[in-house]
C-alpha positions in Angstrom: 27.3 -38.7 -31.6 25.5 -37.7 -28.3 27.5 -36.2 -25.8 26.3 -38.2 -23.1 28.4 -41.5 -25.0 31.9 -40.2 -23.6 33.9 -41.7 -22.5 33.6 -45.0 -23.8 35.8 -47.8 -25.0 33.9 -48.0 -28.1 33.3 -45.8 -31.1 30.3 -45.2 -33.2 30.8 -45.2 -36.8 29.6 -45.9 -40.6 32.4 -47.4 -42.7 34.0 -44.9 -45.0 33.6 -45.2 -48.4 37.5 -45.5 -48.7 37.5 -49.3 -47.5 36.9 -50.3 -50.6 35.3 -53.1 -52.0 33.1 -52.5 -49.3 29.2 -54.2 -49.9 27.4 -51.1 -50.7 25.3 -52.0 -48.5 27.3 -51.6 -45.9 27.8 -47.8 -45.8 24.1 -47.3 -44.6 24.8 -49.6 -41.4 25.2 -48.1 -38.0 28.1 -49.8 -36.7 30.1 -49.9 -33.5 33.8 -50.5 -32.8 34.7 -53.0 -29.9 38.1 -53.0 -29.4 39.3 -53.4 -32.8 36.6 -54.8 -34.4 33.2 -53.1 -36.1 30.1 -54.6 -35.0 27.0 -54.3 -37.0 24.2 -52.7 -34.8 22.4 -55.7 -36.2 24.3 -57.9 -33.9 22.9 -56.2 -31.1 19.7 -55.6 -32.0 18.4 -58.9 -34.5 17.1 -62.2 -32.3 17.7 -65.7 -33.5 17.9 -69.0 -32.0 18.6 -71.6 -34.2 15.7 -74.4 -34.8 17.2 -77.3 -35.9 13.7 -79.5 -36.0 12.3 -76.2 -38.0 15.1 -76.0 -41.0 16.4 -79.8 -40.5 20.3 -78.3 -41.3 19.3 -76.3 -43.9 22.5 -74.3 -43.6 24.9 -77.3 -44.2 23.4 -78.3 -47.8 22.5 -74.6 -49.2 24.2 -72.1 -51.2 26.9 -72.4 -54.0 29.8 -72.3 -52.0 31.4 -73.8 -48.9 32.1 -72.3 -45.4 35.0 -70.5 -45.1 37.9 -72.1 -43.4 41.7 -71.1 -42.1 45.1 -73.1 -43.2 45.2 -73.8 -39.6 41.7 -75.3 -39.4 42.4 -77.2 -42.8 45.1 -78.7 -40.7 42.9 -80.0 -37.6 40.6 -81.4 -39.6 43.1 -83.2 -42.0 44.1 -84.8 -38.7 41.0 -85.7 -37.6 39.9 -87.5 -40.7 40.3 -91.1 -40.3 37.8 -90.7 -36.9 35.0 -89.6 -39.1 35.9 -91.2 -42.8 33.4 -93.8 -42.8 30.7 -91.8 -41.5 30.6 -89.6 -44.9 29.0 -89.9 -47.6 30.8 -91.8 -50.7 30.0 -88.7 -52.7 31.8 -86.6 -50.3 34.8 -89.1 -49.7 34.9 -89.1 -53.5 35.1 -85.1 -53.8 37.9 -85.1 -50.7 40.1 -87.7 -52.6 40.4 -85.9 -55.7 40.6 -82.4 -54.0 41.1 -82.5 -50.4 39.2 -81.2 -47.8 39.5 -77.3 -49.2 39.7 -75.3 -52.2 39.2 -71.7 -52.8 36.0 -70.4 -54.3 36.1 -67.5 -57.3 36.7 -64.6 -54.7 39.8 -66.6 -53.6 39.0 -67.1 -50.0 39.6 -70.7 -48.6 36.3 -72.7 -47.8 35.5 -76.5 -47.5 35.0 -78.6 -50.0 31.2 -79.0 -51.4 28.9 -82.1 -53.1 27.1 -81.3 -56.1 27.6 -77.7 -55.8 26.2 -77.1 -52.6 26.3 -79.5 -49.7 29.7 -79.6 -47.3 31.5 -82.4 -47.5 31.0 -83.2 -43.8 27.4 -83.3 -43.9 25.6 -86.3 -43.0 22.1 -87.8 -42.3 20.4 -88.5 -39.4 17.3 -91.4 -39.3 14.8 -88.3 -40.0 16.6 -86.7 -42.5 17.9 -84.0 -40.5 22.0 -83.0 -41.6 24.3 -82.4 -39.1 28.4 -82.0 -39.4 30.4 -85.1 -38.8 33.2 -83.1 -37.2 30.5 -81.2 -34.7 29.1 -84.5 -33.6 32.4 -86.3 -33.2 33.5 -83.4 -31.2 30.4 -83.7 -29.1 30.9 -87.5 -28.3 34.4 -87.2 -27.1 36.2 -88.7 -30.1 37.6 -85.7 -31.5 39.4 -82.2 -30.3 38.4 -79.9 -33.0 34.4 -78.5 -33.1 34.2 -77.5 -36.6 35.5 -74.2 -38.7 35.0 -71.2 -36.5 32.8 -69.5 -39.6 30.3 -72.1 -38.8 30.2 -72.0 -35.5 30.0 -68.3 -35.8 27.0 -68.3 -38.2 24.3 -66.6 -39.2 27.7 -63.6 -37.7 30.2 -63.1 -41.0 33.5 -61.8 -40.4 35.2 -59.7 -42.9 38.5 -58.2 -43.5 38.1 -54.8 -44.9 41.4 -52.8 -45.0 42.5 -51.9 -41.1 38.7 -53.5 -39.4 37.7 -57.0 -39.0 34.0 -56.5 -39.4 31.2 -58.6 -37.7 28.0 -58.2 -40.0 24.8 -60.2 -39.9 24.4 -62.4 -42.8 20.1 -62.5 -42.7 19.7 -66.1 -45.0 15.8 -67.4 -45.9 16.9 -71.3 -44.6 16.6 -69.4 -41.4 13.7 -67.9 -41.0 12.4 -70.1 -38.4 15.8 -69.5 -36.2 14.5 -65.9 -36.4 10.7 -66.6 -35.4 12.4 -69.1 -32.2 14.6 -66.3 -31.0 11.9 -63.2 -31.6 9.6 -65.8 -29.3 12.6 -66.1 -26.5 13.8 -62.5 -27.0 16.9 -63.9 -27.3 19.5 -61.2 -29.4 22.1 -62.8 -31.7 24.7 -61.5 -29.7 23.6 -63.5 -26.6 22.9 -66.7 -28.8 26.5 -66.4 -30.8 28.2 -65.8 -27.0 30.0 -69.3 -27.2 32.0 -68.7 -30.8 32.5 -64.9 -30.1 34.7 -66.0 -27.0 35.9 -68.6 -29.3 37.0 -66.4 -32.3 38.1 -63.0 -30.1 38.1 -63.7 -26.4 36.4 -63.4 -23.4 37.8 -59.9 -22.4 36.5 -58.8 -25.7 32.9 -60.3 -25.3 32.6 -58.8 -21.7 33.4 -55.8 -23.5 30.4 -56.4 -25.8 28.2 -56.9 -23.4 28.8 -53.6 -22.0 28.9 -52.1 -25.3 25.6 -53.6 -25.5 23.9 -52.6 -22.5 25.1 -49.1 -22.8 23.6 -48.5 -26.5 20.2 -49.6 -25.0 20.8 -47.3 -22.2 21.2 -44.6 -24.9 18.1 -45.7 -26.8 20.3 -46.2 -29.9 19.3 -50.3 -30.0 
């Protein structure tokens, strides 16, 4: 570590193989601690800006799994229901009635509720075919107090528990390449775009503290 980085309220650091099961990809990863938490330098350094018109909601109806979701967010949305039942698809009110909003997928971790294997249970169409999450747009017209699961809101970031860090890694998907192409063209760094659900998820002391985290790491030429 260059001398020059003390002192700091941050630490530079590649997770230790100890934190097993650790990806084993992760061990090549420059990473940063921010109070607490390990940031992937990829945070920092990767631009995106999500292109909705580009990848029409790709995100919503891909992959073999659903998002992952907290007991406590299970229980906001539970309550917010009724608001959005008819605006679901039958196949999804079908999948929710015989087994709820939630279930846990094979690695055990809590996640919403998925259609045919991949798409959320909260996705719906617009008139062009786009997707967008019930929740999220019944949040957005006042009817509801709940945005949607903070994993969501928090994507293409990941959070992970890995023994003693929470760990923030970018989770690079190919649904998303044009999110990439639209934030590469506004130089805008998935840090900056994600600045809304970071507060959300760990404060704004702690994002303020990113941003200087962030600013400093250029200064050193290490981003």
């Amino acid at each position: 570590m260059p001398p020059s980085l003390f002192p700091l309220p941050f630490s530079l650091l590649t997770l230790p193989s100890s934190l097993f099961p650790l990806p084993s990809s992760l061990f090549s990863l420059k990473m940063v601690e921010v109070n607490g938490v390990v940031v992937s330098f990829d945070v920092f350094k990767e631009k995106f800006l999500c292109d909705l018109e580009g990848c029409n909601g790709a995100c919503c109806i891909e992959g073999d799994a659903g998002a992952p979701i907290t007991p406590d967010e299970v229980k906001e949305v539970e309550a917010l229901l009724p608001e959005i039942w008819d605006e679901l698809l039958p196949e999804a009110r079908e999948v929710i009635n015989r087994q709820g909003i939630s279930y846990y997928d094979p690695s055990g971790e809590l996640v919403t509720s998925i259609v045919n294997g991949k798409d959320c249970v909260f996705t719906c169409y617009d008139e062009r075919g786009c997707c967008y999450c019930a929740i999220e747009r019944a949040y957005r017209q006042g009817r509801v107090p709940f945005y949607k699961p903070v994993s969501c809101h928090l994507y293409p970031i990941r959070v992970g528990e890995y023994g003693p860090y929470r760990a923030l890694n970018y989770d690079r998907w190919d649904v998303c390449k044009v999110a990439v192409l639209k934030g590469q063209k506004e130089n805008l760094p998935l840090y900056k775009f994600l600045k809304e659900p970071l507060i959300r998820r760990f404060g704004e002391d702690w994002y303020a503290e990113l941003e200087l985290v962030a600013e400093e790491l250029a200064n050193q030429g290490i981003i």
